[in-house]
C-alpha positions in Angstrom: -9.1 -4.4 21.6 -8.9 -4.3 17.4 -12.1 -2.4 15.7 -10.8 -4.1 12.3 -8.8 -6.9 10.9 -5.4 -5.7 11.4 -2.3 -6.7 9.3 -0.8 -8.1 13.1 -3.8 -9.9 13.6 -3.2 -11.9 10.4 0.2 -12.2 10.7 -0.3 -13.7 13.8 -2.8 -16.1 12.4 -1.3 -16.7 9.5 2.2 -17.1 10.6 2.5 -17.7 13.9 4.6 -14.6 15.0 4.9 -10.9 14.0 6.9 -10.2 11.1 8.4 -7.2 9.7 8.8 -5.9 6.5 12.1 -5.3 4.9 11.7 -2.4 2.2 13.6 -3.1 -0.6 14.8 -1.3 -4.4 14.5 -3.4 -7.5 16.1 -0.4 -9.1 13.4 0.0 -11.8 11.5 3.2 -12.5 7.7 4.4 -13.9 5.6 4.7 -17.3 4.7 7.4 -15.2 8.6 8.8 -15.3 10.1 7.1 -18.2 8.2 8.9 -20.9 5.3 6.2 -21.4 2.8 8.2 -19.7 4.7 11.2 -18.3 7.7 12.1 -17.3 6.9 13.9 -13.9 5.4 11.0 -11.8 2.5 10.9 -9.7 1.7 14.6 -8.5 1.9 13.4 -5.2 5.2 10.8 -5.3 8.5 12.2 -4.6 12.1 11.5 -6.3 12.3 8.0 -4.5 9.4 6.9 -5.6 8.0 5.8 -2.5 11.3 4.2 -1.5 12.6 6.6 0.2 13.3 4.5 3.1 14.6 1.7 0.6 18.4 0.6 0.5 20.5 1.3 -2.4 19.8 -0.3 -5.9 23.2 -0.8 -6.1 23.2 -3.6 -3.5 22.7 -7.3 -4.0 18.8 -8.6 -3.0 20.9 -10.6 -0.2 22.9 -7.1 0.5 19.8 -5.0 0.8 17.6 -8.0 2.8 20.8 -7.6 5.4 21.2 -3.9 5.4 17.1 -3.4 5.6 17.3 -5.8 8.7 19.6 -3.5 10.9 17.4 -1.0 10.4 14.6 -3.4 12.6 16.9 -4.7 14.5 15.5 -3.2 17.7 12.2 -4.7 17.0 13.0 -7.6 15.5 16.7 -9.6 15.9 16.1 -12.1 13.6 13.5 -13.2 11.0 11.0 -14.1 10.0 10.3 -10.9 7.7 8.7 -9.9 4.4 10.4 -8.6 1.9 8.9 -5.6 0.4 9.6 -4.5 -2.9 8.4 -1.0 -2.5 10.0 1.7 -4.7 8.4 3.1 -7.8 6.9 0.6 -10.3 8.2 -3.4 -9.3 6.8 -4.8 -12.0 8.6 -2.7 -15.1 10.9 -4.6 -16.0 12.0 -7.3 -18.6 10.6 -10.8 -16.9 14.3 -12.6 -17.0 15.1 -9.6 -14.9 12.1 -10.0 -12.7 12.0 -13.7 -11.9 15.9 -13.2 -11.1 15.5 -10.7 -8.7 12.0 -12.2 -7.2 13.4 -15.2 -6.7 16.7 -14.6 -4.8 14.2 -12.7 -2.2 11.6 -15.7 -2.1 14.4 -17.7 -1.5 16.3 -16.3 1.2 15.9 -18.1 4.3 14.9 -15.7 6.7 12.1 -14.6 4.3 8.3 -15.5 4.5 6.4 -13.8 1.3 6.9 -11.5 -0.6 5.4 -8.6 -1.3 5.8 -6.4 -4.5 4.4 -2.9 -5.1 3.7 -2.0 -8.7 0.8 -0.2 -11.2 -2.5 -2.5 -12.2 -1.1 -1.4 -16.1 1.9 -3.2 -15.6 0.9 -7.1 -14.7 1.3 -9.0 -18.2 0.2 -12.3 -18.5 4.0 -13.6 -18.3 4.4 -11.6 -15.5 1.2 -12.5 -13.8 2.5 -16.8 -14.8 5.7 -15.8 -12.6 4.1 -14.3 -9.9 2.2 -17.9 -9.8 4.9 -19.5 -9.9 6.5 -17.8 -7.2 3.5 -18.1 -4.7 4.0 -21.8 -4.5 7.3 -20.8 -3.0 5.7 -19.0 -0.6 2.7 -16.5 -0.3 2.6 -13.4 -2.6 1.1 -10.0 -2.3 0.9 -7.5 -5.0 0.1 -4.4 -3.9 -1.5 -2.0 -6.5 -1.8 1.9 -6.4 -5.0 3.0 -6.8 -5.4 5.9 -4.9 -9.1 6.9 -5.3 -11.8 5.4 -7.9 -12.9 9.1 -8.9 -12.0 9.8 -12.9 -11.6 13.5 -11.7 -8.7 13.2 -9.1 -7.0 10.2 -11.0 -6.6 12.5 -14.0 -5.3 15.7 -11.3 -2.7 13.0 -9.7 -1.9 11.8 -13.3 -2.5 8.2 -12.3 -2.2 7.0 -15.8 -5.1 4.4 -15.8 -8.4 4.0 -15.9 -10.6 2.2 -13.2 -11.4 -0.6 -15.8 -7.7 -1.7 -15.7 -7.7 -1.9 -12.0 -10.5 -4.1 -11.9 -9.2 -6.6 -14.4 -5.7 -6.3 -12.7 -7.4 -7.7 -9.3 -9.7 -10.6 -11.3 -6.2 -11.4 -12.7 -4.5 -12.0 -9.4 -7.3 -13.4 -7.9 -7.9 -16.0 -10.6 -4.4 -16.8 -9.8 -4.7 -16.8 -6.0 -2.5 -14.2 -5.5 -3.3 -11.6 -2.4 -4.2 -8.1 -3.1 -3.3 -5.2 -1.5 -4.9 -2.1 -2.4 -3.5 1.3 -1.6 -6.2 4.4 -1.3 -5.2 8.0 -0.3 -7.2 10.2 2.2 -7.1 13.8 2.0 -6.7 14.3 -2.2 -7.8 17.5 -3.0 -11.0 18.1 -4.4 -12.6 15.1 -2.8 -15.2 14.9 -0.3 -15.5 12.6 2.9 -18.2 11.0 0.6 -15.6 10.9 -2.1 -13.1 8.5 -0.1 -15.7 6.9 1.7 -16.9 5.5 -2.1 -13.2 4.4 -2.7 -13.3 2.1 0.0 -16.4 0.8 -0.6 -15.5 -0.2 -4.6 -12.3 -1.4 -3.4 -14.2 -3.7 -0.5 -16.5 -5.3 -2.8 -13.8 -5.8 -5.5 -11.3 -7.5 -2.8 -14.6 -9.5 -1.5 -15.9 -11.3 -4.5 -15.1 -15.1 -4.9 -16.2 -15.9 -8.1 -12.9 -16.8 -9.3 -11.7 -20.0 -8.7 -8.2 -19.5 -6.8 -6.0 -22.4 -5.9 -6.5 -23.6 -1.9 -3.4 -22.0 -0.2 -1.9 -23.3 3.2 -2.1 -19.8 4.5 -4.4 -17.3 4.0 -5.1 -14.7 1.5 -3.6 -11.2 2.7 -5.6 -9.3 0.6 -6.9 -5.9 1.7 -6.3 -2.6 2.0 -3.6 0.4 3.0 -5.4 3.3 3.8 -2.4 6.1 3.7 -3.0 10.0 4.7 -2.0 12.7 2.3 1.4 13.7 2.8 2.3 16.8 0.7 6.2 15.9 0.1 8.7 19.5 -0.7 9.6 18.4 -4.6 6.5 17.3 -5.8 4.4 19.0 -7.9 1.4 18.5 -5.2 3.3 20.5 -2.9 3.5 23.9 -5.7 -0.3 23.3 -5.5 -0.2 23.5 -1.7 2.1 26.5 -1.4 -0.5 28.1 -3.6 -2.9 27.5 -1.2 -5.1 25.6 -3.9 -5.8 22.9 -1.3 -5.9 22.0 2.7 -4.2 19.2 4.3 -6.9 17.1 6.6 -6.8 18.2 10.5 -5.9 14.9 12.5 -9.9 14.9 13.5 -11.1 15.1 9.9 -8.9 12.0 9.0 -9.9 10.0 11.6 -13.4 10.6 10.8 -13.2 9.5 7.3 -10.5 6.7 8.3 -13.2 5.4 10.3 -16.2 5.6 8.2 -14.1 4.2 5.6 -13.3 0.8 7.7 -17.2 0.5 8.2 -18.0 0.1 5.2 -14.9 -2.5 3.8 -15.5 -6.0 4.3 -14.5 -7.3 7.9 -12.8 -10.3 6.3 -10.2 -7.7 4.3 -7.1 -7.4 6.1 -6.2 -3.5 6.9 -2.5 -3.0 5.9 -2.2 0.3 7.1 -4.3 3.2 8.4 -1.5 5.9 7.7 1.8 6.6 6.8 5.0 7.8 7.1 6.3 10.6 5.0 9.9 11.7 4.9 10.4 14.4 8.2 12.9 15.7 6.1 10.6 16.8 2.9 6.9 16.8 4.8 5.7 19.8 4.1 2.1 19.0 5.7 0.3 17.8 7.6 3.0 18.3 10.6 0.8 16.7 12.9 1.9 13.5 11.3 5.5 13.4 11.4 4.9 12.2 15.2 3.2 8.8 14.2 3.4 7.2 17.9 1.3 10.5 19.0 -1.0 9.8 15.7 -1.7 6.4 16.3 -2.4 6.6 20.2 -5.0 9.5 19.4 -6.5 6.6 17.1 -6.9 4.5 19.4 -9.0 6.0 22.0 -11.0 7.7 19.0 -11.6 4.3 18.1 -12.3 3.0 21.8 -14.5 6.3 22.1 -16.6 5.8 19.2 -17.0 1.9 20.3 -16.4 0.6 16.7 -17.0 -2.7 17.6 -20.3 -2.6 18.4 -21.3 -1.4 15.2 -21.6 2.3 15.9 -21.3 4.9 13.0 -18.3 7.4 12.8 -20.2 10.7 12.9 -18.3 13.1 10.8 -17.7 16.9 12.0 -20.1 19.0 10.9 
């Protein structure tokens, strides 16, 4: 039984079969680490940013589709898969560059979309023309970091943006009919279960208008959201904060309370990407209780099956 619109269900619907995604390195880097914004990244991103898992740069789009494959090859023998551009900022980069690189991947056989991770600031309208162009190829997601909608914590994580860009990032894609993916994080410190809870909300109503005119697609939009737990990371400069003890990592019980009050109030039409995450073992610092994510996501489940989400009932947070 699903309490929400999960990525498998759509897949499913969408495709036919379950696919997998293939995490893979455009080798480009950050306004947030080039000098543009900052130099230090994210507080909360590590060296890889967010490719840790990612195949080396140094290797062909073919080389990496084939090396990311054996790493699923237990799951999955053969395609179809998506092929995830995932690390640091997928869009920073001169557009020859870009539509090279995109297109090898859109037009490898055993791929079926694409799906590129990248910074609301950093869609231009050439860029936003190829990405088009692409998705009549086949589909395209763009996934967008947004993290939380709160001016406070966006300047303490040293997003880089305001929430003004963000919105005009998603009408962009949308006019387009490009999917949307939206990445929140629960768990950053200083906010409040209310905090997060407003996050999703905003990002539910932006992913839920329609009063753009998108093109009519043969398969449907993927657009939703990722919904990641903090993971304090040894390197970052969110995990000097934690060693100071300025800030808690959420107990597994507090995270699925807010996980869960934060599906109720997103759209039931938005497709959820992701309810956690999986940090590096090797340089999670906390919360531990996450490193074991088939543990993590079986407690989920009978939380979810407890609180009978799908009859409506509210998440009651602990008190």
């Amino acid at each position: 039984m699903n309490h929400y619109y999960s990525f498998n269900d759509y897949v499913q619907q969408a495709f036919g079969q379950k696919l997998y995604k293939l995490s893979l390195n455009g080798g480009m880097s950050c306004p947030n680490r080039d000098g543009t914004l900052g130099s230090r990244g994210c507080i909360f991103c590590s060296a890889g940013g967010s490719g840790d898992f990612t195949p080396s740069p140094q290797l062909s789009v073919d080389e990496q589709i084939r090396a990311a494959a054996s790493l699923v090859s237990r799951k999955a023998r053969s395609g179809p898969y998506i092929a995830y551009f995932q690390a640091y900022t997928n869009t920073y980069a001169p557009l020859s560059y870009l539509e090279t690189l995109f297109t090898q991947a859109i037009l490898c056989p055993d791929i079926a979309a694409l799906s590129i991770g990248t910074r609301p600031d950093c869609l231009s309208e050439p860029v936003l023309d190829l990405l088009q162009r692409l998705s009549c190829i086949k589909p395209v997601w763009v996934e967008l970091g947004l993290q939380t909608i709160h001016p406070r914590t966006a300047a303490y994580i040293r997003r880089g943006y305001d929430l003004p860009v963000f919105d005009q990032a998603v009408q962009a894609l949308q006019k387009r009919g490009l999917s949307v993916i939206v990445h929140l994080i629960l768990g950053l410190p200083g906010e409040s279960f209310d905090d997060m809870v407003q996050s999703a909300a905003y990002v539910g109503a932006a992913l839920a208008r329609q009063n753009l005119p998108a093109p009519a697609l043969p398969i449907p939009p993927a657009s939703g959201v990722k919904l990641q737990l903090l993971h304090v990371l040894q390197g970052t400069d969110l995990a000097l904060d934690y060693k100071k003890g300025l800030f808690q990592a959420l107990s597994m019980e507090d995270y699925f309370a807010v996980l869960f009050q934060c599906l109720e109030v997103l759209p039931p039409s938005l497709v959820i990407h992701r309810l956690t995450g999986d940090g590096p073992k090797s340089l999670l610092l906390a919360p531990q209780w996450s490193a074991n994510k088939k543990l993590v996501l079986n407690a989920m489940r009978r939380a979810m099956d407890e609180a009978d989400v799908k009859q409506g009932r509210l998440f009651q947070w602990p008190q």
